[in-house]
C-alpha positions as CSV (number, residue, x, y, z in Angstrom):
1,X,0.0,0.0,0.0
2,X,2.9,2.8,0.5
3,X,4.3,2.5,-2.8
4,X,5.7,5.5,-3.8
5,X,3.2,6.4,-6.3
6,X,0.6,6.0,-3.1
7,X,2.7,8.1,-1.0
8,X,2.8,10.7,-4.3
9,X,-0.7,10.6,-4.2
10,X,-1.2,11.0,-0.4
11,X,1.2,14.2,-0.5
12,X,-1.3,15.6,-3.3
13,X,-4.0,15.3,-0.2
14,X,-2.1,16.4,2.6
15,X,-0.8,19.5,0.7
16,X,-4.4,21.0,-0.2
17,X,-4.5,22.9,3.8
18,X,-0.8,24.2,3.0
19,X,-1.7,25.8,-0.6
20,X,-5.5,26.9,1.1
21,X,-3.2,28.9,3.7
22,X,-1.3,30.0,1.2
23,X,-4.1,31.8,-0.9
24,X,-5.9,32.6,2.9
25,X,-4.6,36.0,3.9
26,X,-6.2,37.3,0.1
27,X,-9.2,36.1,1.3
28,X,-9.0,38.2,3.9
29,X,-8.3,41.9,1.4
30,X,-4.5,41.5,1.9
31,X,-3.1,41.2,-1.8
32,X,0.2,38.7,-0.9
33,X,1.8,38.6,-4.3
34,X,3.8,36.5,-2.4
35,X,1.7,33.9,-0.7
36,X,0.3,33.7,-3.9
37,X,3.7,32.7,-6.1
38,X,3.9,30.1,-3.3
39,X,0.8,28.6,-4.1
40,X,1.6,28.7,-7.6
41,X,4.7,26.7,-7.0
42,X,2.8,24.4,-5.1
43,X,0.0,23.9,-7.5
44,X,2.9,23.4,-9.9
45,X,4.8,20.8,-7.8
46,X,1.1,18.5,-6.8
47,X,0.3,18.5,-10.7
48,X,3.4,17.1,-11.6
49,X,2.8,14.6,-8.6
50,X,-0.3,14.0,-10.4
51,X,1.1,12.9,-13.6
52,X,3.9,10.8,-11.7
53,X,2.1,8.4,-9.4
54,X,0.2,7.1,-12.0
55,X,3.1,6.7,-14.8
56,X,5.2,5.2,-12.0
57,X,2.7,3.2,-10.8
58,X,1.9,1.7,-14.7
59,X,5.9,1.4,-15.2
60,X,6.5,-0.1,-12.0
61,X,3.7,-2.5,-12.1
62,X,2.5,-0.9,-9.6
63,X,-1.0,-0.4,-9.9
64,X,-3.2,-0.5,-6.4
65,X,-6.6,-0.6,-5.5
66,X,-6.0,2.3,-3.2
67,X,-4.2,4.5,-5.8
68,X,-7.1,3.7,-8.6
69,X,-9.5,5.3,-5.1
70,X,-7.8,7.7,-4.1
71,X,-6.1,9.2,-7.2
72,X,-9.7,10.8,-7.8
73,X,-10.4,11.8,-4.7
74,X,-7.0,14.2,-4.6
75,X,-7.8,15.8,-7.6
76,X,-11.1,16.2,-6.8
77,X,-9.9,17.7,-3.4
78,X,-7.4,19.9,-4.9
79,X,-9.9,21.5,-7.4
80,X,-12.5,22.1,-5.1
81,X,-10.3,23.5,-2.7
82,X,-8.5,25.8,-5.2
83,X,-11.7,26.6,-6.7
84,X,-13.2,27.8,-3.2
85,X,-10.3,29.5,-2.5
86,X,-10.1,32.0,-5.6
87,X,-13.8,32.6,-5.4
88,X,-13.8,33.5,-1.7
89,X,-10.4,36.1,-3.3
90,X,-12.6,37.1,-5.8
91,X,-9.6,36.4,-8.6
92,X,-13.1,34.1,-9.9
93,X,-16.5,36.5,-9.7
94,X,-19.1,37.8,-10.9
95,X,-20.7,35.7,-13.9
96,X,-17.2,34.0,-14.1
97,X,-18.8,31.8,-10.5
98,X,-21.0,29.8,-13.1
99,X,-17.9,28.1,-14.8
100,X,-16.4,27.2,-11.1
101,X,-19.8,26.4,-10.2
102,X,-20.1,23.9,-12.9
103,X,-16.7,22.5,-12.6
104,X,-17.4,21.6,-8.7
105,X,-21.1,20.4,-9.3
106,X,-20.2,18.1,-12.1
107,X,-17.3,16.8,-9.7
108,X,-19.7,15.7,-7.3
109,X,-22.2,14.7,-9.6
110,X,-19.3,12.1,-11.5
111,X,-18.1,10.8,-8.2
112,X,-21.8,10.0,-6.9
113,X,-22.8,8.4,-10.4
114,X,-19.3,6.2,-10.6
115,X,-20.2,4.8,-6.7
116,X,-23.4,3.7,-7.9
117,X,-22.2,2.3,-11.1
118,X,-19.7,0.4,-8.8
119,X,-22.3,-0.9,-6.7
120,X,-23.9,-2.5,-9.8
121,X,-19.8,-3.7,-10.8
122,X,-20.1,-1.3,-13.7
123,X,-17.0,0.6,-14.1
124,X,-16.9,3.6,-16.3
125,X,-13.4,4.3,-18.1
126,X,-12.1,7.9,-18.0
127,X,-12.4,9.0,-21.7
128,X,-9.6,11.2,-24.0
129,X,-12.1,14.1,-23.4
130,X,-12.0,14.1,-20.0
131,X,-8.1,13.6,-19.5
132,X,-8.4,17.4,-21.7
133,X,-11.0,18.8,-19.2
134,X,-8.1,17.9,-16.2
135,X,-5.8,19.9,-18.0
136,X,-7.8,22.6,-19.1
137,X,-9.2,22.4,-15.1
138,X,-5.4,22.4,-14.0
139,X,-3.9,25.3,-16.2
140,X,-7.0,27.5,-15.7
141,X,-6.3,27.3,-12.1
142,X,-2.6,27.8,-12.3
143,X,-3.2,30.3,-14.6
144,X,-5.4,32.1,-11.6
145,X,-3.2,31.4,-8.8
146,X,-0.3,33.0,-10.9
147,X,-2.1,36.1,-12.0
148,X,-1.9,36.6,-8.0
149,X,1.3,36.8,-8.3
150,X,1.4,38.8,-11.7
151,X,-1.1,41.5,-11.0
152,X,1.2,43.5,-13.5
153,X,0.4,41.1,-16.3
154,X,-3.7,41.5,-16.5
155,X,-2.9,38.6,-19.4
156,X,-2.7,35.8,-17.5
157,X,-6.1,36.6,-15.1
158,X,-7.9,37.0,-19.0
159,X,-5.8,33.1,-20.0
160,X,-7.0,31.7,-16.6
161,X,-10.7,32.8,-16.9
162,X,-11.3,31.9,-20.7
163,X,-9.5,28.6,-20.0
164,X,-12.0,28.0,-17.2
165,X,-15.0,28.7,-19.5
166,X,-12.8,26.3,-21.7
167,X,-12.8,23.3,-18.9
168,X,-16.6,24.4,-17.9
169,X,-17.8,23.5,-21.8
170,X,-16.0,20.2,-21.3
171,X,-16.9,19.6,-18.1
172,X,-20.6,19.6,-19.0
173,X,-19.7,17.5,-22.4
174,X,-18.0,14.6,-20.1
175,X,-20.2,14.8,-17.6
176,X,-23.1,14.4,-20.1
177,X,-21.3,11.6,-21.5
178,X,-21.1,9.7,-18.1
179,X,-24.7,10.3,-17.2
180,X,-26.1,8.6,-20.5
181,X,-23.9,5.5,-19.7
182,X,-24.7,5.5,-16.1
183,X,-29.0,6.3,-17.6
184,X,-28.7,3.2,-19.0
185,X,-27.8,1.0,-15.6
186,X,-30.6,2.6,-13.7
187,X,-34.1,1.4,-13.3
């Protein structure tokens, strides 16, 4: 169970507080450029943990029941997290809220329909489109943390928002995708 791509995985988990404190004092109307590059480094460094415990864990042979749960769940836990966190800084507002909104309801929406497919032993394999919704997901909200950092550089808050519009189209088309194959195991 503590492989290292486990233990790569865990790390992504126990890091989300440490990048939420981070972003916390904006929250609060300081603007902390600083704080802010931090949790841009951070972000940075769990992605690429992302990425890595599941390549090592296919090259190494690897593979674990727990990574294949919990794998998910980080991702899901760092999203969320981030997402909360730049809408309580208002670096995502106004109509801008409906693509986070959409993002973190679909989340929830996935994870709930995949339990009950697993209860019925039907598993549901992540499709191309929805590797390219993580990423877009991921570089929309590195692309907001670092415009934080950058306030100079009004560029990268306009690259972060249109990407999350980007991630919130393909969010609903995957998420779409997954309820008509999950329709089609309920009664």
């Amino acid at each position: 169970m503590l492989t290292l791509p486990n233990l790569l995985t865990l790390s992504r988990i126990l890091t989300v507080p440490l990048l939420v404190a981070l972003l916390w004092p904006a929250e609060l109307g300081a603007r902390w450029t600083t704080g802010y590059a931090f949790a841009f480094a951070l972000y940075c460094l769990m992605g690429i943990t992302d990425y890595f415990d599941g390549y090592l864990a296919r090259a190494q042979g690897t593979v674990s029941k727990l990574g294949v749960f919990l794998d998910p769940i980080a991702d899901k836990i760092m999203v969320g997290a981030v997402i909360l966190m730049l809408s309580a800084t208002r670096d995502i507002e106004g109509i801008h809220i409906a693509a986070a909104m959409i993002i973190l309801l679909r989340e929830i929406a996935v994870s709930g329909l995949r339990e009950f497919l697993a209860g019925l032993q039907v598993s549901v394999p992540v499709s191309r489109l929805a590797k390219w919704k993580t990423a877009f997901q991921l570089i929309a909200l590195g692309a907001l943390i670092l415009a934080g950092a950058l306030p100079q550089f009004p560029i990268v808050q306009i690259i972060g928002i249109a990407t999350l519009w980007a991630a919130a189209i393909l969010t609903l088309v995957t998420g779409w995708d997954y309820l008509r194959v999950g329709i089609k195991h309920m009664d």
